[in-house]
N, C-alpha and C positions, 0 to 999 in steps of 0.2 A: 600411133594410137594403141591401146592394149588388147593384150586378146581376148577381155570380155568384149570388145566392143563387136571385135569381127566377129565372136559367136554368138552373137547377138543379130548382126546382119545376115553369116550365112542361114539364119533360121529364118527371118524374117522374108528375105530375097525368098527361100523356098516355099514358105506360105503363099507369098503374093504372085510368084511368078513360075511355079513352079518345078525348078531347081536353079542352082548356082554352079556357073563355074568356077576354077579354078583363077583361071587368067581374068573374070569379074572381082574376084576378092582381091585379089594382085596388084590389080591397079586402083582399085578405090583406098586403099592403106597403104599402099607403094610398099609392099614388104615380096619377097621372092615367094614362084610357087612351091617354093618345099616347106618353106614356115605356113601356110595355110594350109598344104596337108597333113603336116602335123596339126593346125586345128581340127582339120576332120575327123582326125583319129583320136584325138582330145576328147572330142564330142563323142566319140565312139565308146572311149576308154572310161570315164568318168560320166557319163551322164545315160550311158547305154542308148544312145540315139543309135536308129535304124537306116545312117545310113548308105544309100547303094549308089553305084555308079551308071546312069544310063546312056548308052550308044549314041541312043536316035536322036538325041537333046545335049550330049556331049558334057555332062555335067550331073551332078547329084542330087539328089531328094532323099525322101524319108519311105523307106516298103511297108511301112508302119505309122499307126496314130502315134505319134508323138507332142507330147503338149508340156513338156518341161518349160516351154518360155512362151507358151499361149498369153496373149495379152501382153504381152512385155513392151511393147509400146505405151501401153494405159499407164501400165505400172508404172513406169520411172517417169511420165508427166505428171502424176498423181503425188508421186515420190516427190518432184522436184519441187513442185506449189506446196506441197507438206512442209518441206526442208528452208523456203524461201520467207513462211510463212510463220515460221518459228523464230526464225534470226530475226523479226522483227519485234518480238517479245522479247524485254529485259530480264523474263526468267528462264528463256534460251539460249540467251545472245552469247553470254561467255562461252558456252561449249562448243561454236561452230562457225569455222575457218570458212571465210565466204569463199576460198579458194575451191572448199568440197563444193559450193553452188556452182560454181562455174563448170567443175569436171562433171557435174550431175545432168546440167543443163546441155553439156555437149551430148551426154547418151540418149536423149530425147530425139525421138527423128525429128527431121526438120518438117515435113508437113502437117506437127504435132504442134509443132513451137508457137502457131496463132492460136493456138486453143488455150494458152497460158493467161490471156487477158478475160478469157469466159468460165473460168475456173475460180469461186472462191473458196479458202481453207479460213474457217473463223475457228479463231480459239475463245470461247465463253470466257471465262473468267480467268487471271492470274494473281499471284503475289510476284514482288519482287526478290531477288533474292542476295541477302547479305554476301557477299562473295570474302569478305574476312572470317565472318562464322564459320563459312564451307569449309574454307581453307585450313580452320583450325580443328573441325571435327576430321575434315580427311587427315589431317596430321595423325593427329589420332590414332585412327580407323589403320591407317597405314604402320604407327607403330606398334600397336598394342595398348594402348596408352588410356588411362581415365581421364577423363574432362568431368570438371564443375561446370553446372549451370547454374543460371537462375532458370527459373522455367515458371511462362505464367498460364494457367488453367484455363476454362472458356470464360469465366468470369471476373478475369486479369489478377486471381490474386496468386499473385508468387511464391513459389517453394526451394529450395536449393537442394540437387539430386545431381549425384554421382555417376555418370554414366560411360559405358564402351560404347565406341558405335561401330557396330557392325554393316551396313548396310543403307544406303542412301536411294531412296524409292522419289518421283517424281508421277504426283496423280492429281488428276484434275485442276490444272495450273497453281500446283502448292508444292513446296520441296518438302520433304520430312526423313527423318534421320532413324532406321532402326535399329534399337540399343539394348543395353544389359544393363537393367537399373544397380547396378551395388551394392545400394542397400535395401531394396526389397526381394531382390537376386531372380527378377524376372526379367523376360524379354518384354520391350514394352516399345511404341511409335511414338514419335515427341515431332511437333509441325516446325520447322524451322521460324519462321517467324513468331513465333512464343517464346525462343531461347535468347536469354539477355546474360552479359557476363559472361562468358565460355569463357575458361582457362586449362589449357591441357597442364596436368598434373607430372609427376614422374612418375608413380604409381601405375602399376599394370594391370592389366585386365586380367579377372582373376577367373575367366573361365573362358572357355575355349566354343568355337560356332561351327561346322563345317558346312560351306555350300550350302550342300542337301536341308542342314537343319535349316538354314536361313529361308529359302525355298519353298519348304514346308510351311512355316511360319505365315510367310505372303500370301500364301496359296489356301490359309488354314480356313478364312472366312470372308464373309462378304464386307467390302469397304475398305477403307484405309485403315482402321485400326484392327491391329489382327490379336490373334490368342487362340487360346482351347475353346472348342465351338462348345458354346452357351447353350444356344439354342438352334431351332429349326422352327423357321418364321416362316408361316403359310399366308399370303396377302391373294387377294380375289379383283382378278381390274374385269371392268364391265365395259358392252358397248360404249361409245368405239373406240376407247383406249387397251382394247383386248386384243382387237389387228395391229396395233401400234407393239405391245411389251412381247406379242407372239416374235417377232425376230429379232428381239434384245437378248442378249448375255450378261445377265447381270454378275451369274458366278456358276465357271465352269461344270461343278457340281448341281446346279438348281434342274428340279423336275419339274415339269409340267404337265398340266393337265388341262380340257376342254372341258365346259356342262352349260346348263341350262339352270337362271334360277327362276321363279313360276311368278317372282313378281317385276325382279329387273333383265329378266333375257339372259342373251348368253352370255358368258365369261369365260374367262380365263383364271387358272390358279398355280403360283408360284411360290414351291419350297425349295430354301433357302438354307445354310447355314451361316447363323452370325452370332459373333463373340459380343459388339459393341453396338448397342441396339437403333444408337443417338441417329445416327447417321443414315441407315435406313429407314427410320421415321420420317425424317426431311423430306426424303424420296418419296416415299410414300405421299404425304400431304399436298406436293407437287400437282399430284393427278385429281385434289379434293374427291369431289362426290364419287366418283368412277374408278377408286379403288379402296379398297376396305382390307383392313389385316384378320385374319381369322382366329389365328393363332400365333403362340401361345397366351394363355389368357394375361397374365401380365402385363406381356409388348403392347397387348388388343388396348390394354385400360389405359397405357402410354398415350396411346394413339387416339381415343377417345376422352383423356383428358386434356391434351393437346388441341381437341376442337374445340370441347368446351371452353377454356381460359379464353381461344380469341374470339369464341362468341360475345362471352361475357366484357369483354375487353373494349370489342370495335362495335358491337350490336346492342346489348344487352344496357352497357349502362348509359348510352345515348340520352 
């Protein structure tokens, strides 16, 4: 077995039973005691674990809080139903050698292992994913290389666009691809399941991304479509969807704030930055009556003309 395993155990052993010895780790991984004092000193050297050698107990503990692999039991059953629970989606399934399920379910303790069937991991929604397209945008990606698409809009009508792809993102069971449009010469998100026809070009990519930029980019605004932040979108959630969005992250940057209004009680209020407005509307309408956008007044009128139409649509002309 490897040596996360065993420092994973001597931690474990010392939480539950209050230290470990040497000739216990020895024989539960049949390795000699000098290769587990060098785990001790692993732990020591790299992880600054505190820890000491005691007499009266023949064996070691921690002189110190030490919580580097608190929960670590939780975690890797948590892990394992995560990981088992994805190979079962066809927009997982090609990236994960059920050989890792196996090695992952071995680091699970064993008195962990019946909690496996009262555990579920649901993934809400997916697409499938073209695994020839991937294949040819990584080409791509990997040489430097422009790809033609066709690419169809939200309202399927088709355009042909020049693109580098720098970057392959996977959010809320959708693949999407982000790229250097060519000829608008901006960074731009294109949903994989839109892109019809890809042909890698011999044509190179005519400008260059590092990391950091790309990073920025993802990290720029709220949702999947990123860019230069637009805006700073204030939305107001009201009892009791207020306890509910109080311990969401919608985006690392968003503030919050608590109040009182005099005719709907209390709330919550969340600013945001966001480049693409579409998609945070969606959200938003999700909560109907119990959350309201405040600002800015434009998105407001988005969002209020968005109730209107399906009033008028499902109610109105009844």
């Amino acid at each position: 077995m490897s040596q996360n395993e065993r420092l994973h155990y001597i931690d474990s052993t010392i939480r539950e039973k209050g230290a470990v010895t040497v000739q216990d780790v020895a024989q539960k991984f049949e390795v000699s005691p000098r290769t587990v004092k060098r785990d001790l000193e692993y732990l020591r050297e790299r992880f600054n674990a505190p820890i000491q050698y005691m007499h009266h107990k023949k064996g070691y503990n921690y002189s110190l809080p030490f919580d580097y692999f608190t929960y670590r039991n939780e975690r890797m059953l948590l892990f394992y139903i995560f990981l088992t629970r994805l190979i079962e989606s066809p927009t997982h399934f090609p990236f994960i050698d059920k050989s890792i399920i196996v090695s992952i379910k071995k680091m699970v303790k064993e008195t962990y292992l019946p909690l496996i069937t009262k555990i579920t991991y649901e993934i809400e929604e997916w697409e499938a994913l073209n695994l020839e397209l991937f294949s040819k945008l990584f080409v791509a990606l990997r040489d430097g290389a422009i790809v033609s698409i066709q690419y169809a809009d939200a309202k399927g009508k088709h355009s042909t666009r020049a693109i580098a792809p720098e970057h392959f993102i996977h959010y809320e069971g959708r693949w999407y691809v982000i790229a250097y449009d060519e000829d608008n010469k901006v960074m731009r998100t294109f949903l994989l399941s839109r892109i019809k026809n890809a042909q890698v070009t011999n044509r190179k990519r005519t400008k260059q991304f590092s990391n950091e930029d790309i990073q920025k980019y993802i990290h720029s605004a709220y949702g999947i479509y990123k860019g230069k932040t637009e805006h700073t979108v204030c939305i107001r959630f009201y009892d009791p969807v207020c306890n509910i969005v109080k311990k969401q992250v919608w985006h690392k940057e968003q503030k919050i704030k608590e109040g009182t209004h005099p005719q709907y009680g209390a709330y919550l209020e969340m600013q945001l930055p966001v480049h693409h407005p579409q998609e945070l509307l969606g959200k938003v309408l999700r909560y109907g009556k119990y959350a309201e956008i405040i600002s800015p007044a434009a998105i407001r009128r988005q969002w209020l003309t968005a109730i209107k139409e399906a009033y008028r649509q499902f109610i109105h002309n009844k």
